[in-house]
PyMOL commands that place a pseudoatom at each C-alpha (Angstrom):
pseudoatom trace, name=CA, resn=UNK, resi=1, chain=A, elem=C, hetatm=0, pos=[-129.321, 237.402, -132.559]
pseudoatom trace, name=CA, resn=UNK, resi=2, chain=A, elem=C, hetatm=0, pos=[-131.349, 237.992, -129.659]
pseudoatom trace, name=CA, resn=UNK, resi=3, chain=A, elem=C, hetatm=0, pos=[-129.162, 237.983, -126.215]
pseudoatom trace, name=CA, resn=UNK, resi=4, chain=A, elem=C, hetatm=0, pos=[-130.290, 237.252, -122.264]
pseudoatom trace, name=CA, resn=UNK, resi=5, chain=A, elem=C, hetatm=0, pos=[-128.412, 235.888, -119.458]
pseudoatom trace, name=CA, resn=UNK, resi=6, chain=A, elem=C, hetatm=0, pos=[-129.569, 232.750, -117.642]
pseudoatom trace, name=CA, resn=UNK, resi=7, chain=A, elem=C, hetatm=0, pos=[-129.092, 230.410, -114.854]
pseudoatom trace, name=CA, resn=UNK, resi=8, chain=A, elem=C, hetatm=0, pos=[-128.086, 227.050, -115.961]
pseudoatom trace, name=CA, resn=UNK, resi=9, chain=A, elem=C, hetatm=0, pos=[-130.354, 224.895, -114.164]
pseudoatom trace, name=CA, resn=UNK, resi=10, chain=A, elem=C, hetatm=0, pos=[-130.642, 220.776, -114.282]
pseudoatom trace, name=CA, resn=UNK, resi=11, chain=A, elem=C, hetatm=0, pos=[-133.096, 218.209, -115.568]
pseudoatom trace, name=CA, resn=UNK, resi=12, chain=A, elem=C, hetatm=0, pos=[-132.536, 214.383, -116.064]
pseudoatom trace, name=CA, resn=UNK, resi=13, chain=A, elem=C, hetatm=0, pos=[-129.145, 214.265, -115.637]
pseudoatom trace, name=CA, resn=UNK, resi=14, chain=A, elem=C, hetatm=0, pos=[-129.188, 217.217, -118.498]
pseudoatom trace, name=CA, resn=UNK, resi=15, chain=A, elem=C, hetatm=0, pos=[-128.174, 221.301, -118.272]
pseudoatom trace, name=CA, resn=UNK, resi=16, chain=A, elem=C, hetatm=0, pos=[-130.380, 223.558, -119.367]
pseudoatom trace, name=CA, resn=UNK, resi=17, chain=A, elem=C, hetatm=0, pos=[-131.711, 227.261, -119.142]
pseudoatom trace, name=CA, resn=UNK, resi=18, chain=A, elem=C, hetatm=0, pos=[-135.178, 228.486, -120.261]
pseudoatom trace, name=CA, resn=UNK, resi=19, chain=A, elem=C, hetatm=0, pos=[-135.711, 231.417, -122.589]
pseudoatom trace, name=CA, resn=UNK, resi=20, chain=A, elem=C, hetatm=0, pos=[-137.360, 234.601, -122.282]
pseudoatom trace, name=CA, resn=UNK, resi=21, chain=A, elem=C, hetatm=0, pos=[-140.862, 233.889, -123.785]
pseudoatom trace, name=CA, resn=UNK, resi=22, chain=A, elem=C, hetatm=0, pos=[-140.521, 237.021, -125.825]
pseudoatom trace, name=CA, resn=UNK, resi=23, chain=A, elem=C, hetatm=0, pos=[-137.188, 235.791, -127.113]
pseudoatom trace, name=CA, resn=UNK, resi=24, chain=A, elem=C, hetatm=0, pos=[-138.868, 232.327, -127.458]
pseudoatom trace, name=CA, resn=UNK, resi=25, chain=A, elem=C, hetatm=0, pos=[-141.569, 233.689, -129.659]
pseudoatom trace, name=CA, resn=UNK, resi=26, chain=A, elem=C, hetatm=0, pos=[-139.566, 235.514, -132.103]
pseudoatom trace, name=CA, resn=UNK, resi=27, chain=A, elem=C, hetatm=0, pos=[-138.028, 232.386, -132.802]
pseudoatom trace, name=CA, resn=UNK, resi=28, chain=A, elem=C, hetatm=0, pos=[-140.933, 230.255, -133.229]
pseudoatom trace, name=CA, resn=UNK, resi=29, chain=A, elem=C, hetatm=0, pos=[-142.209, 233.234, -135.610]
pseudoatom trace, name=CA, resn=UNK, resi=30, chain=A, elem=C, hetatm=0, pos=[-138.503, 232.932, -137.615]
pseudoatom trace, name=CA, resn=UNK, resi=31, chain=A, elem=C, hetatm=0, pos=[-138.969, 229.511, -137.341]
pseudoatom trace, name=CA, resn=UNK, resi=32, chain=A, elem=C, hetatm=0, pos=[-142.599, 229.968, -138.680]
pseudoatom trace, name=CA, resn=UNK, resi=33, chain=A, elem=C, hetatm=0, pos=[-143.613, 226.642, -136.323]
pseudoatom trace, name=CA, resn=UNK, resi=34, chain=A, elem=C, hetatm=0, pos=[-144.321, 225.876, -132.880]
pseudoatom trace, name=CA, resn=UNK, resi=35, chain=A, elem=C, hetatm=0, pos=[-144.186, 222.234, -132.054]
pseudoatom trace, name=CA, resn=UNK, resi=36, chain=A, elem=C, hetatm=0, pos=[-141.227, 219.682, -133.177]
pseudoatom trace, name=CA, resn=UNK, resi=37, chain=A, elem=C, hetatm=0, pos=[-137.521, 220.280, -133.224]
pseudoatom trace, name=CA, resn=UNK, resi=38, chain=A, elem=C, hetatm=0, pos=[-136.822, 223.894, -133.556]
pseudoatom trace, name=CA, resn=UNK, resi=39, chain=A, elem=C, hetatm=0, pos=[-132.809, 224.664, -134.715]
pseudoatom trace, name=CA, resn=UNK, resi=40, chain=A, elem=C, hetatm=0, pos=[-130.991, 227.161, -133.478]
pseudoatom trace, name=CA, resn=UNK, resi=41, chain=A, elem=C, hetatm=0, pos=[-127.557, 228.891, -133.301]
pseudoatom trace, name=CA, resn=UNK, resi=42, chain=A, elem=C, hetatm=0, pos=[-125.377, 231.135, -131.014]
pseudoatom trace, name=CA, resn=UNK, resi=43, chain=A, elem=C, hetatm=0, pos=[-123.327, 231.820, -128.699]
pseudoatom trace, name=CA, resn=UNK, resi=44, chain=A, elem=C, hetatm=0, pos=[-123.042, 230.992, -124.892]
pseudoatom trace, name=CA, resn=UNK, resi=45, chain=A, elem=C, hetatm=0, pos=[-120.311, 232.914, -122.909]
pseudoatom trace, name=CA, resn=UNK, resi=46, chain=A, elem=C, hetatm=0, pos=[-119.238, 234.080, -126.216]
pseudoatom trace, name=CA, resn=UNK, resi=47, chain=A, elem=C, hetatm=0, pos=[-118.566, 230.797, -127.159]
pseudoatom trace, name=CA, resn=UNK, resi=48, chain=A, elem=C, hetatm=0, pos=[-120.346, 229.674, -131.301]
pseudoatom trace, name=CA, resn=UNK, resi=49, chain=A, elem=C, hetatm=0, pos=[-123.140, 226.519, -130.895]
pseudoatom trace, name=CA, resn=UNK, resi=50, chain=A, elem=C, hetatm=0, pos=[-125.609, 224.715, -133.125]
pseudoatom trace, name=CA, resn=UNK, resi=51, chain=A, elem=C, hetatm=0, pos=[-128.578, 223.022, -130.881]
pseudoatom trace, name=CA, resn=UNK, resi=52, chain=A, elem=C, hetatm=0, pos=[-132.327, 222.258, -131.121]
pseudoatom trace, name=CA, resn=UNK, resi=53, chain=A, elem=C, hetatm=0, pos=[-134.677, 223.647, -128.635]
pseudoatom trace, name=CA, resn=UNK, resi=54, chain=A, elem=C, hetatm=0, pos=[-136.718, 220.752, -127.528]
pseudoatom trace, name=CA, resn=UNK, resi=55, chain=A, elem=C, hetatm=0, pos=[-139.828, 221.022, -125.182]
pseudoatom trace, name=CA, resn=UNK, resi=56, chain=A, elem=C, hetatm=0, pos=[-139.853, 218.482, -122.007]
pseudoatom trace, name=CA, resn=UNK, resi=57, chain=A, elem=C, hetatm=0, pos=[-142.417, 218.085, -119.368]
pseudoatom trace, name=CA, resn=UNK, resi=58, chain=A, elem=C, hetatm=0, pos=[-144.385, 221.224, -120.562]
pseudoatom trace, name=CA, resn=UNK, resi=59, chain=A, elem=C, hetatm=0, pos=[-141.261, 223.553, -121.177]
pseudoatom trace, name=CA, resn=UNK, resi=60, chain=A, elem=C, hetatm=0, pos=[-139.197, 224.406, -124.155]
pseudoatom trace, name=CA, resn=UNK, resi=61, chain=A, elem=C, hetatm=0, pos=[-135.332, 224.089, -123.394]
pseudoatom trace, name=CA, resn=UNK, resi=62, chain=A, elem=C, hetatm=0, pos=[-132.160, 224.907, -124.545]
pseudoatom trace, name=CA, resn=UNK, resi=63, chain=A, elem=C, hetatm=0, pos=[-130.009, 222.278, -123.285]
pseudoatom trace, name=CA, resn=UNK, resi=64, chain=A, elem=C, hetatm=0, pos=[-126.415, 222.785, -122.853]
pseudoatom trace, name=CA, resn=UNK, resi=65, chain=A, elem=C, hetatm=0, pos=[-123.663, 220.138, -123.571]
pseudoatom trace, name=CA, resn=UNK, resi=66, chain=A, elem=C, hetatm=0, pos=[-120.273, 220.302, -122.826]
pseudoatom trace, name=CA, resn=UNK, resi=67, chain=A, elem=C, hetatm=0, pos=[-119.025, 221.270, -125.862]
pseudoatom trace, name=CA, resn=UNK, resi=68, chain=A, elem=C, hetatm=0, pos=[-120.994, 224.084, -125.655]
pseudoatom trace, name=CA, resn=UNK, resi=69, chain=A, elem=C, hetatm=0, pos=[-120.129, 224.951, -122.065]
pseudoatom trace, name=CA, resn=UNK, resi=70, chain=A, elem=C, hetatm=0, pos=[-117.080, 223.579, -120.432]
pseudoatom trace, name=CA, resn=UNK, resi=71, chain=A, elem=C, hetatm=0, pos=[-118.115, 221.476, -117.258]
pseudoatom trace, name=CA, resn=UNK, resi=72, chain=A, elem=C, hetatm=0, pos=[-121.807, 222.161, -117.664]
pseudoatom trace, name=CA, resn=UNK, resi=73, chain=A, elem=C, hetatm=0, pos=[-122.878, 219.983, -115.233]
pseudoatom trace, name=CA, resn=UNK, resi=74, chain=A, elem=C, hetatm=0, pos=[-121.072, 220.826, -112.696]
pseudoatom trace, name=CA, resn=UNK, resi=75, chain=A, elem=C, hetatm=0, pos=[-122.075, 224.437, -113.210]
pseudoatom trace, name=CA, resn=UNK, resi=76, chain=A, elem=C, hetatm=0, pos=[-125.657, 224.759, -112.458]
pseudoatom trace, name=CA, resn=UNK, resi=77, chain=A, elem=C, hetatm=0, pos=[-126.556, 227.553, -110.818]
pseudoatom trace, name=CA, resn=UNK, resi=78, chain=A, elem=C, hetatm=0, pos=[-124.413, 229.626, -112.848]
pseudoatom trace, name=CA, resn=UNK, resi=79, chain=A, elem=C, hetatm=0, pos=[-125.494, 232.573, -114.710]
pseudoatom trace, name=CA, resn=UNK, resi=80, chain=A, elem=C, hetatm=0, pos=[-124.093, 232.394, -118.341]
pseudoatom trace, name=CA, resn=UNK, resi=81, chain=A, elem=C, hetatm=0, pos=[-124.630, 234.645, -121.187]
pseudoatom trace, name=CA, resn=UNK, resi=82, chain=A, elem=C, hetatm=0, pos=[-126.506, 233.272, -124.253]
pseudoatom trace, name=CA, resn=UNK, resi=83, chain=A, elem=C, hetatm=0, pos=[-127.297, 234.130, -127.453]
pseudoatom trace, name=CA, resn=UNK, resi=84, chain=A, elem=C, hetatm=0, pos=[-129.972, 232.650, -129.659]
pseudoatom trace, name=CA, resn=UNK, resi=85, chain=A, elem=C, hetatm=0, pos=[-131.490, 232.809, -133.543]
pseudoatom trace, name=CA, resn=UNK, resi=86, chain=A, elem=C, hetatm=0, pos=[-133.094, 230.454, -135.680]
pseudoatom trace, name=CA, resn=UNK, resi=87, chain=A, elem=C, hetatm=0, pos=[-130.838, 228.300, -137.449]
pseudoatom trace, name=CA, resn=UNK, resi=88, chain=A, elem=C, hetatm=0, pos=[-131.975, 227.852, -141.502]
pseudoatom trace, name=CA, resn=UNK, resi=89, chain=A, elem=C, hetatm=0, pos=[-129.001, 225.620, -142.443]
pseudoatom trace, name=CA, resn=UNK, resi=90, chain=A, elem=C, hetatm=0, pos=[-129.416, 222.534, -143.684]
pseudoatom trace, name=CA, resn=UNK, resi=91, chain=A, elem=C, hetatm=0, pos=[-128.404, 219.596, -141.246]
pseudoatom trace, name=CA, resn=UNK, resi=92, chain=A, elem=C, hetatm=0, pos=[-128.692, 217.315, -143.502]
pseudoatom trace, name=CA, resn=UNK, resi=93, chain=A, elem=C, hetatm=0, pos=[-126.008, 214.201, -142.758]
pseudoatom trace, name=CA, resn=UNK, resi=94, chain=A, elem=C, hetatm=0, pos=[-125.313, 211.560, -145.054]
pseudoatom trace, name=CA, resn=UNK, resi=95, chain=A, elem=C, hetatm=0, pos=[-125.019, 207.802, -144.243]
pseudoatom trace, name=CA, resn=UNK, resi=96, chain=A, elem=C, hetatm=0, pos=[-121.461, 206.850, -143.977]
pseudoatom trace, name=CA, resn=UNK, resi=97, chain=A, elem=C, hetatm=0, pos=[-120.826, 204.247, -147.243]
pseudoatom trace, name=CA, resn=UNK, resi=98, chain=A, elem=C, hetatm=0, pos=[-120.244, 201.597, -144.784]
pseudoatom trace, name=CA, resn=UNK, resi=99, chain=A, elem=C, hetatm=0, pos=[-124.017, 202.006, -143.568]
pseudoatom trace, name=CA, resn=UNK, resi=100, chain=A, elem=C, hetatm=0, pos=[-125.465, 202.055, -146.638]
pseudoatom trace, name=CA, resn=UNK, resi=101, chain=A, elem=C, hetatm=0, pos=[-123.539, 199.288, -147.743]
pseudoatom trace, name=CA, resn=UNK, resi=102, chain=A, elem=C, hetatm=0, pos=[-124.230, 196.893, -144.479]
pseudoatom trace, name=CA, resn=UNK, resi=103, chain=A, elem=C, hetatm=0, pos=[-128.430, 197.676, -145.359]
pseudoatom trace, name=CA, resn=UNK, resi=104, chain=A, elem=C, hetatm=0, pos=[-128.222, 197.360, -149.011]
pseudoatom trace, name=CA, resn=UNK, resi=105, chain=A, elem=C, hetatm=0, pos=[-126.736, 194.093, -148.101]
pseudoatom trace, name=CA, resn=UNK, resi=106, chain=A, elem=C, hetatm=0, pos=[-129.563, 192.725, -145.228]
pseudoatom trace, name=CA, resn=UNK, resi=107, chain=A, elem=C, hetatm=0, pos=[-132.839, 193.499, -146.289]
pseudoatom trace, name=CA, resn=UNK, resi=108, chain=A, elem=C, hetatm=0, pos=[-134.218, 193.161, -142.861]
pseudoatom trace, name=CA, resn=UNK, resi=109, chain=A, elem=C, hetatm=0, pos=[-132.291, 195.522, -141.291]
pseudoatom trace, name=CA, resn=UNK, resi=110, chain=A, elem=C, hetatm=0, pos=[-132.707, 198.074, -143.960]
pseudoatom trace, name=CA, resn=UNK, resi=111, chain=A, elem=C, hetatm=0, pos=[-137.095, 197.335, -143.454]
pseudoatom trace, name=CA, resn=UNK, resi=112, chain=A, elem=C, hetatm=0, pos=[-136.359, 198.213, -139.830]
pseudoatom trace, name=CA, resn=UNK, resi=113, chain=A, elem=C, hetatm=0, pos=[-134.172, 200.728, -140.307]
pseudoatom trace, name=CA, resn=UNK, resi=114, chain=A, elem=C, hetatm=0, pos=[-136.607, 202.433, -142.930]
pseudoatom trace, name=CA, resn=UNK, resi=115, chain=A, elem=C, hetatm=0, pos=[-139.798, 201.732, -140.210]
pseudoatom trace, name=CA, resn=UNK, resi=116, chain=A, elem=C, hetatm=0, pos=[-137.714, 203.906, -137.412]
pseudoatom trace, name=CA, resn=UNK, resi=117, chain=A, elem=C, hetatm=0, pos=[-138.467, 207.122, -136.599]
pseudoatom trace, name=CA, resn=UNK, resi=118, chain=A, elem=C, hetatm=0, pos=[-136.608, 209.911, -138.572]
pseudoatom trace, name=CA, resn=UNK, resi=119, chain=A, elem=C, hetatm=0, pos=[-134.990, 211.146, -135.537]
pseudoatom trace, name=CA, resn=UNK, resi=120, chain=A, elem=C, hetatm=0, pos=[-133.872, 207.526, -134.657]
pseudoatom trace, name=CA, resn=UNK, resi=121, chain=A, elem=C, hetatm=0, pos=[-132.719, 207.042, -138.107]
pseudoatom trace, name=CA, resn=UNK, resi=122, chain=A, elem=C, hetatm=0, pos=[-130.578, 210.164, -137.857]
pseudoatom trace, name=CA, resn=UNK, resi=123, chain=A, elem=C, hetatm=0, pos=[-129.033, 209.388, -134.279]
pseudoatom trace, name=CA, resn=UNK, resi=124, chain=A, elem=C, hetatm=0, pos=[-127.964, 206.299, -136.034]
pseudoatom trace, name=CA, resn=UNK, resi=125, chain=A, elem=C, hetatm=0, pos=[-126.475, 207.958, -138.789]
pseudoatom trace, name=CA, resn=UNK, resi=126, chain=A, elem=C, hetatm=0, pos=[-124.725, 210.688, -136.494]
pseudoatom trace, name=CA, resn=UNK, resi=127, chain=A, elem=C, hetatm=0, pos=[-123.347, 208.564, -134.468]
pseudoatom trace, name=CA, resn=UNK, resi=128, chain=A, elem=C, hetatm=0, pos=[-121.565, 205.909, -137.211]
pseudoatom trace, name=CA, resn=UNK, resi=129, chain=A, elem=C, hetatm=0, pos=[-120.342, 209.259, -139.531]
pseudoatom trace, name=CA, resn=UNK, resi=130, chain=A, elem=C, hetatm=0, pos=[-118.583, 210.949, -136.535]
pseudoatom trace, name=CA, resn=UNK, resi=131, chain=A, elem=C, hetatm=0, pos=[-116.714, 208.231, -135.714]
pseudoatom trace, name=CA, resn=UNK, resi=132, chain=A, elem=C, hetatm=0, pos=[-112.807, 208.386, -136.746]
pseudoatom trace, name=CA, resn=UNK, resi=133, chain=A, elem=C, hetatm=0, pos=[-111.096, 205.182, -137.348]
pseudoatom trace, name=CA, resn=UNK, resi=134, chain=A, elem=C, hetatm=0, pos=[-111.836, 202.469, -139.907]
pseudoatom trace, name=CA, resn=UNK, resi=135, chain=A, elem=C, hetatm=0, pos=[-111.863, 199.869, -136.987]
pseudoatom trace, name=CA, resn=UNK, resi=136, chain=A, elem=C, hetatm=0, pos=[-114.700, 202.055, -135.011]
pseudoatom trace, name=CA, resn=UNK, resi=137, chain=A, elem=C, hetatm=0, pos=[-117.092, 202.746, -138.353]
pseudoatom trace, name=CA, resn=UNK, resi=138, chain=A, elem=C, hetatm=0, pos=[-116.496, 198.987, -139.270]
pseudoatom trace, name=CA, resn=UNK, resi=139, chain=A, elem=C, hetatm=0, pos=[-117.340, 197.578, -135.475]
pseudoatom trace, name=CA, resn=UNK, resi=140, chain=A, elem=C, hetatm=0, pos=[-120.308, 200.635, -135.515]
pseudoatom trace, name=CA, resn=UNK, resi=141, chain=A, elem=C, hetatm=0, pos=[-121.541, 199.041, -138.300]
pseudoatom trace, name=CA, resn=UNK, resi=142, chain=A, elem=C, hetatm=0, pos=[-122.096, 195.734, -137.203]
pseudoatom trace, name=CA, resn=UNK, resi=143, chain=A, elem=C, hetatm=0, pos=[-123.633, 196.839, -134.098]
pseudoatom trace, name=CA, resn=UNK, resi=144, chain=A, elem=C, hetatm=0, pos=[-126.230, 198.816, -135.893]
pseudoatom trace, name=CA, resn=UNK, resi=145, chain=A, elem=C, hetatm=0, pos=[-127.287, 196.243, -138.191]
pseudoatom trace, name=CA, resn=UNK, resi=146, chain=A, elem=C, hetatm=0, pos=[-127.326, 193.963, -135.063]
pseudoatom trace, name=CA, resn=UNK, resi=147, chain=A, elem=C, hetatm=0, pos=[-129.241, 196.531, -133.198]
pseudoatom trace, name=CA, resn=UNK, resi=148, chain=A, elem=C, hetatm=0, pos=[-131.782, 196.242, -136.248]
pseudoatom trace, name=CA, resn=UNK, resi=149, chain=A, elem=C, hetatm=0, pos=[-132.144, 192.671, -136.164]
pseudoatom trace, name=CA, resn=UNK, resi=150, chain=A, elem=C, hetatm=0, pos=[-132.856, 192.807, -132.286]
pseudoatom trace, name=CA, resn=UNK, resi=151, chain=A, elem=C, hetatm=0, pos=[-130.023, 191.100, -131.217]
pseudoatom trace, name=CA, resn=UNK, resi=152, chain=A, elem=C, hetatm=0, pos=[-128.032, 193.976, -129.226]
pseudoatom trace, name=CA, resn=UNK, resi=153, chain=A, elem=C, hetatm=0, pos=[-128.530, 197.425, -127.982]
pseudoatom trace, name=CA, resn=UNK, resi=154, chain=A, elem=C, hetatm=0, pos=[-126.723, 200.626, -129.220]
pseudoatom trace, name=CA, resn=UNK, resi=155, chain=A, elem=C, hetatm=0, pos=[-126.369, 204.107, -128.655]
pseudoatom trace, name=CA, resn=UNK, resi=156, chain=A, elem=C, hetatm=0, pos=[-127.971, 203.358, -125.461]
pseudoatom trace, name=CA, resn=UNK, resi=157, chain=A, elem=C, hetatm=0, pos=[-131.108, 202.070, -126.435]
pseudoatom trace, name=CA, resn=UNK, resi=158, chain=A, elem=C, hetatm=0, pos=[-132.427, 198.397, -126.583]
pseudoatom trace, name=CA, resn=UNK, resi=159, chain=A, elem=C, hetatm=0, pos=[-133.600, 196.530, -129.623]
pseudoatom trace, name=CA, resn=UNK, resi=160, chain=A, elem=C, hetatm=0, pos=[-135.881, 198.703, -131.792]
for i in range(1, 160): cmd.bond("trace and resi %d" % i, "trace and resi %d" % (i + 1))
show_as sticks, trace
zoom trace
């Protein structure tokens, strides 16, 4: 794991922190790309994460949530400690039943659903399978396939 400390700095609402290019390149090499989604694992004050480096506006990023840093926005201009490797693991996540169900059931939805982007097919999917309760997959559910059919937005975005 390659280690470097870093001032948490800000864009779009979002913490971040830049790495080292030497750092960076070692991990593209691991990696063996340089474009796309790039995941990687660590630590951050010590503290275990799973993220994707993601380049924005002509820089690549490693963006820090809150679960990975307690508060993070309200500590840029910080310096934290991170640590950072290419992350091999699959990340696979499997539709929830209730998802799979709802589009083997409305064929439109499932055509749109298919026509998305991968990575908008999989914030779908994250988002209904890391919900808790019965009542929250089952209202989830209904959204999405709404969402599909253009008639409301969710996870933030408007009709696909």
């Amino acid at each position: 794991m390659y280690k470097f400390n870093a001032i948490l700095e800000i864009i779009v609402g979002n913490p971040f922190v830049f790495i080292p290019s030497e750092i960076l390149d070692e991990v593209f090499r691991k990696a063996n790309k340089r474009k796309g989604y790039i995941p990687v694992k660590g630590t951050i004050n010590g503290k275990s994460y799973q993220q994707t480096l993601v380049k924005y506006s002509g820089d690549w990023r490693l963006y820090v949530n809150m679960e990975m840093l307690k508060n993070s926005p309200k500590r840029i201009g910080e310096e934290i400690e991170v640590g950072i490797e290419f992350d091999p693991s699959d990340r696979t996540i499997e539709p929830h039943p209730k998802l799979t169900k709802a589009l083997s059931e409305n064929k439109e939805a499932k055509e749109v659903f298919d026509e998305l982007s991968p990575s908008r097919q999989k914030e779908i999917v994250r988002y209904i399978s890391h919900l808790k309760s019965e009542k929250s997959i089952d209202k989830n559910v209904t959204r999405a396939i709404h969402f599909l059919l253009g008639k409301e937005r969710f996870v933030g975005r408007d009709k696909p």
